[in-house]
TISE-22499 format. One record per residue (C-alpha): x, y, z. Coordinates in steps of 0.02 Angstrom, whole numbers, plus 50000, padded with zeros to 5 digits. Layout:
pt px=X; py=Y; pz=Z
...
***
This chain:
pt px=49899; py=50982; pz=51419
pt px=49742; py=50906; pz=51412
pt px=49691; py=50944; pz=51228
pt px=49868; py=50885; pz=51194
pt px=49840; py=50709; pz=51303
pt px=49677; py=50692; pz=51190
pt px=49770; py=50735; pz=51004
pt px=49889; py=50632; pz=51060
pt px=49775; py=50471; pz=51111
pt px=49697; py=50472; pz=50947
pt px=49806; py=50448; pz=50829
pt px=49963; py=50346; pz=50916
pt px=49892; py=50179; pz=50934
pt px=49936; py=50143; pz=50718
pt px=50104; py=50047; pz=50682
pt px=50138; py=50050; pz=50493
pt px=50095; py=49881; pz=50436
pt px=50180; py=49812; pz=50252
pt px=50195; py=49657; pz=50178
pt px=50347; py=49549; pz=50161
pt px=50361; py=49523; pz=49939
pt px=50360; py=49349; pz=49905
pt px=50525; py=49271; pz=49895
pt px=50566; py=49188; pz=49742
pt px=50610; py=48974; pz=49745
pt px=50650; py=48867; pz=49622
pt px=50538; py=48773; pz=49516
pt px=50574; py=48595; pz=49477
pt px=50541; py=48576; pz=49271
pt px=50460; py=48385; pz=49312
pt px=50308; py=48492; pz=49432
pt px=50306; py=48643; pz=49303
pt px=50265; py=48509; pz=49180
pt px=50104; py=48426; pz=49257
pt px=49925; py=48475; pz=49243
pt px=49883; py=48569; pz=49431
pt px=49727; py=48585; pz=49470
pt px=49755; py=48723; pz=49604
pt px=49652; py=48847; pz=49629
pt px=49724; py=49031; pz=49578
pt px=49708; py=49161; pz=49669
pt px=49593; py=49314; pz=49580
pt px=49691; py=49460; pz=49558
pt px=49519; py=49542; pz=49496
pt px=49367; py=49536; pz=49596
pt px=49200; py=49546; pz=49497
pt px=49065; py=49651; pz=49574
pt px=48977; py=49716; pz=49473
pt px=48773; py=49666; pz=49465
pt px=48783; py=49580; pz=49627
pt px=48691; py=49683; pz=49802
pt px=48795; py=49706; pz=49944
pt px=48784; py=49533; pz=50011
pt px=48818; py=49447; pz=49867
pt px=48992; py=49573; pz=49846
pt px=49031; py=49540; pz=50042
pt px=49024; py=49342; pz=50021
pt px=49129; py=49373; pz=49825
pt px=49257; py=49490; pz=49921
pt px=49270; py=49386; pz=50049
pt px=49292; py=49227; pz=49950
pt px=49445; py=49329; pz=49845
pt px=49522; py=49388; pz=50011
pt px=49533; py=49203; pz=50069
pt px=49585; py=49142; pz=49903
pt px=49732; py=49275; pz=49909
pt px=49788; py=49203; pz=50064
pt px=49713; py=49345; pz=50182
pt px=49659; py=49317; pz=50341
pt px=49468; py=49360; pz=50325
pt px=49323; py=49347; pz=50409
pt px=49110; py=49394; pz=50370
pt px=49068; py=49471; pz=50532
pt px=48891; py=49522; pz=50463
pt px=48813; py=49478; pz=50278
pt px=48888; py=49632; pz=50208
pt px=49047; py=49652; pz=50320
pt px=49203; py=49576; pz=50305
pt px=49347; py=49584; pz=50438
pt px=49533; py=49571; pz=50369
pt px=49689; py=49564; pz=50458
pt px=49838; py=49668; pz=50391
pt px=49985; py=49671; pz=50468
pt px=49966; py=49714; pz=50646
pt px=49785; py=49802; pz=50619
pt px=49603; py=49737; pz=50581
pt px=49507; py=49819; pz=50444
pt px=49324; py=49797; pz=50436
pt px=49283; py=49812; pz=50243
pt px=49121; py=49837; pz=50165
pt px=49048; py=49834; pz=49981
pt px=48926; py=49953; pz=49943
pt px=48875; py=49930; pz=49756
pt px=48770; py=50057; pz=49665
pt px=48699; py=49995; pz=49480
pt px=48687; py=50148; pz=49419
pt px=48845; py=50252; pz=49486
pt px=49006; py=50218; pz=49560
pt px=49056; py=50056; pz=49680
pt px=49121; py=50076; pz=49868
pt px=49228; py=49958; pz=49977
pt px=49214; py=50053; pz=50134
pt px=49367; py=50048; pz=50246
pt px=49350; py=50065; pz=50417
pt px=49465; py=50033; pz=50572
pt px=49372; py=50053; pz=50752
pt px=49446; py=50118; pz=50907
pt px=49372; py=50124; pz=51106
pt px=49405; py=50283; pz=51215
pt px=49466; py=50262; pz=51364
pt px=49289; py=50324; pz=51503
pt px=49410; py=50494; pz=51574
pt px=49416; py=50569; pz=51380
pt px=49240; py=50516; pz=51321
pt px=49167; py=50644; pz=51423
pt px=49310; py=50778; pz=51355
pt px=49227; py=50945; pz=51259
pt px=49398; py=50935; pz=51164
pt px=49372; py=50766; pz=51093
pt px=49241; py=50836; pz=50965
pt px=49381; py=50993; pz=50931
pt px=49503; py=50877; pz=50902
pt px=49432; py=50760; pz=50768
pt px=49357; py=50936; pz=50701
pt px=49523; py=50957; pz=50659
pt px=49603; py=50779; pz=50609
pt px=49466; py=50795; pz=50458
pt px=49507; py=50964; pz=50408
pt px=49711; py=50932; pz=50417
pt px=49693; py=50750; pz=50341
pt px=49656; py=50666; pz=50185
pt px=49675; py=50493; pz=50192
pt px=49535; py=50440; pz=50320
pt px=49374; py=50505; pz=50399
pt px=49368; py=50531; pz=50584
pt px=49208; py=50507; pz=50669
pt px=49130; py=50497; pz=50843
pt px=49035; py=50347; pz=50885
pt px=48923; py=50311; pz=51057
pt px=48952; py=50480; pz=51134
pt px=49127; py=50474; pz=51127
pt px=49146; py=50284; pz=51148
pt px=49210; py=50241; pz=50994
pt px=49320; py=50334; pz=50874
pt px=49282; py=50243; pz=50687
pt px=49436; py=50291; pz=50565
pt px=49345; py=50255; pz=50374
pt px=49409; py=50261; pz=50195
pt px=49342; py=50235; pz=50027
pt px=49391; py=50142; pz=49879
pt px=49285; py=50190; pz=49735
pt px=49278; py=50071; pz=49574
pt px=49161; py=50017; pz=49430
pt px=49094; py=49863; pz=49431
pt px=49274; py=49763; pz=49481
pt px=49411; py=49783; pz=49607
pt px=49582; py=49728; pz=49631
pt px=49656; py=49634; pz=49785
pt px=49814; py=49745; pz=49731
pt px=49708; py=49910; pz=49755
pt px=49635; py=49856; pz=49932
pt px=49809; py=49799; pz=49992
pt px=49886; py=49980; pz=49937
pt px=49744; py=50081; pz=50012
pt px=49754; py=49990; pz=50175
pt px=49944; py=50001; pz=50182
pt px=49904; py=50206; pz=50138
pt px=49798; py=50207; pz=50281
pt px=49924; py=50109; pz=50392
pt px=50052; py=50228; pz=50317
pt px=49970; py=50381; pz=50360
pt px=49937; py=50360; pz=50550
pt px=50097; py=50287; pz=50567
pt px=50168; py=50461; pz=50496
pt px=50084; py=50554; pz=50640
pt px=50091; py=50446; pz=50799
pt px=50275; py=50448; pz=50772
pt px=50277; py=50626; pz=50857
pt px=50175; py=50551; pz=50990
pt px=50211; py=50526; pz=51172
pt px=50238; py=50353; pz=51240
pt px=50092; py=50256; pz=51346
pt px=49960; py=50317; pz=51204
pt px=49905; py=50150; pz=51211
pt px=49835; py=50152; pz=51379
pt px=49703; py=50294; pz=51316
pt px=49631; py=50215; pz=51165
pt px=49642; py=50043; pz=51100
pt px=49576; py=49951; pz=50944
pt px=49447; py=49856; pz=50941
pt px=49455; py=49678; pz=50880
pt px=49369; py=49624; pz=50733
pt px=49404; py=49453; pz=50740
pt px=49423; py=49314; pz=50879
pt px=49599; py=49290; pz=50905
pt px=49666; py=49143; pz=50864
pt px=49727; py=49037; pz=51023
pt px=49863; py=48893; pz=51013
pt px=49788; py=48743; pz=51055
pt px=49896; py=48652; pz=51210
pt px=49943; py=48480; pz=51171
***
């Protein structure tokens, strides 16, 4: 029951997050007509050449520019929200091989399973059964970090991240379905970002 409590805890705390397609409007022909200056959002993000700062700052620059709500939480991290979930992404560019955007998603143990011999057994065997994500132990049990990898050369589409974050999304979803309720009271995400609090007139 225990080992089940524990399989269970880490993987039901993932609701499958999509985004809504744009809805099409109308375009007045007078608007269409005139010169606008707006900026467009990159649908391509070069990285190529630049270190990993430079690519964080770039990435993050796109993310924002694609309407994304982003954050740099360090000079080569970025935080994202998608959907309901916070992805921490991170550029790791190599000049003479292939390009990374590490994905990663962070979650906090709850103290009663940290100390668990079956927590190590059980994300043993999340790696072995799943392909989508990497599983690791952080802080002796703390901290459960979920990463995955988008590989490129030199450039990157927004299109790519969104799909591979909506694959990760996707595939948690898929298992904590099967899950009991009250997961959530076990292990809990950990904010990336400061949450943004309405302002009382």
């Amino acid at each position: 029951m225990k080992t089940l409590l524990i399989s269970a805890s880490l993987l039901g705390l993932t609701a499958c997050a999509a985004t809504a397609p744009s809805q099409p409007r109308a375009i007045d022909p007078v608007v269409a007509q005139e010169n606008v200056s707006a900026p467009v959002a990159p649908k391509v993000v070069e990285l190529g050449g630049l270190n990993n700062d430079a690519a964080a700052e770039r990435l993050y620059q796109a993310l924002i520019n694609a309407n994304y709500l982003a954050t740099k939480v360090a000079p080569t991290k970025v935080a994202v929200q998608f959907g309901d979930n916070q992805f921490l992404l991170e550029p790791s560019i190599n000049s003479a091989g292939i390009d990374r955007i590490l994905m990663n998603r962070f979650y906090a143990v709850h103290p009663q399973l940290q100390a668990s011999q079956e927590l190590p057994v059980v994300i043993g065997t999340l790696n072995q059964k799943l392909n989508f994500a990497k599983f690791v132990l952080l802080d002796q049990g703390a901290v459960i970090q979920i990463q995955g990898t988008v590989t490129f050369a030199d450039r990157v589409e927004i299109e790519e991240l969104r799909r591979f974050m909506l694959w990760t999304n996707g595939g948690l979803a898929q298992v904590a379905q099967s899950l009991p309720d009250g997961i959530d009271q076990y292990i809990r995400p950990i904010p990336l970002m400061q949450q943004m609090v309405p302002v009382k007139p």
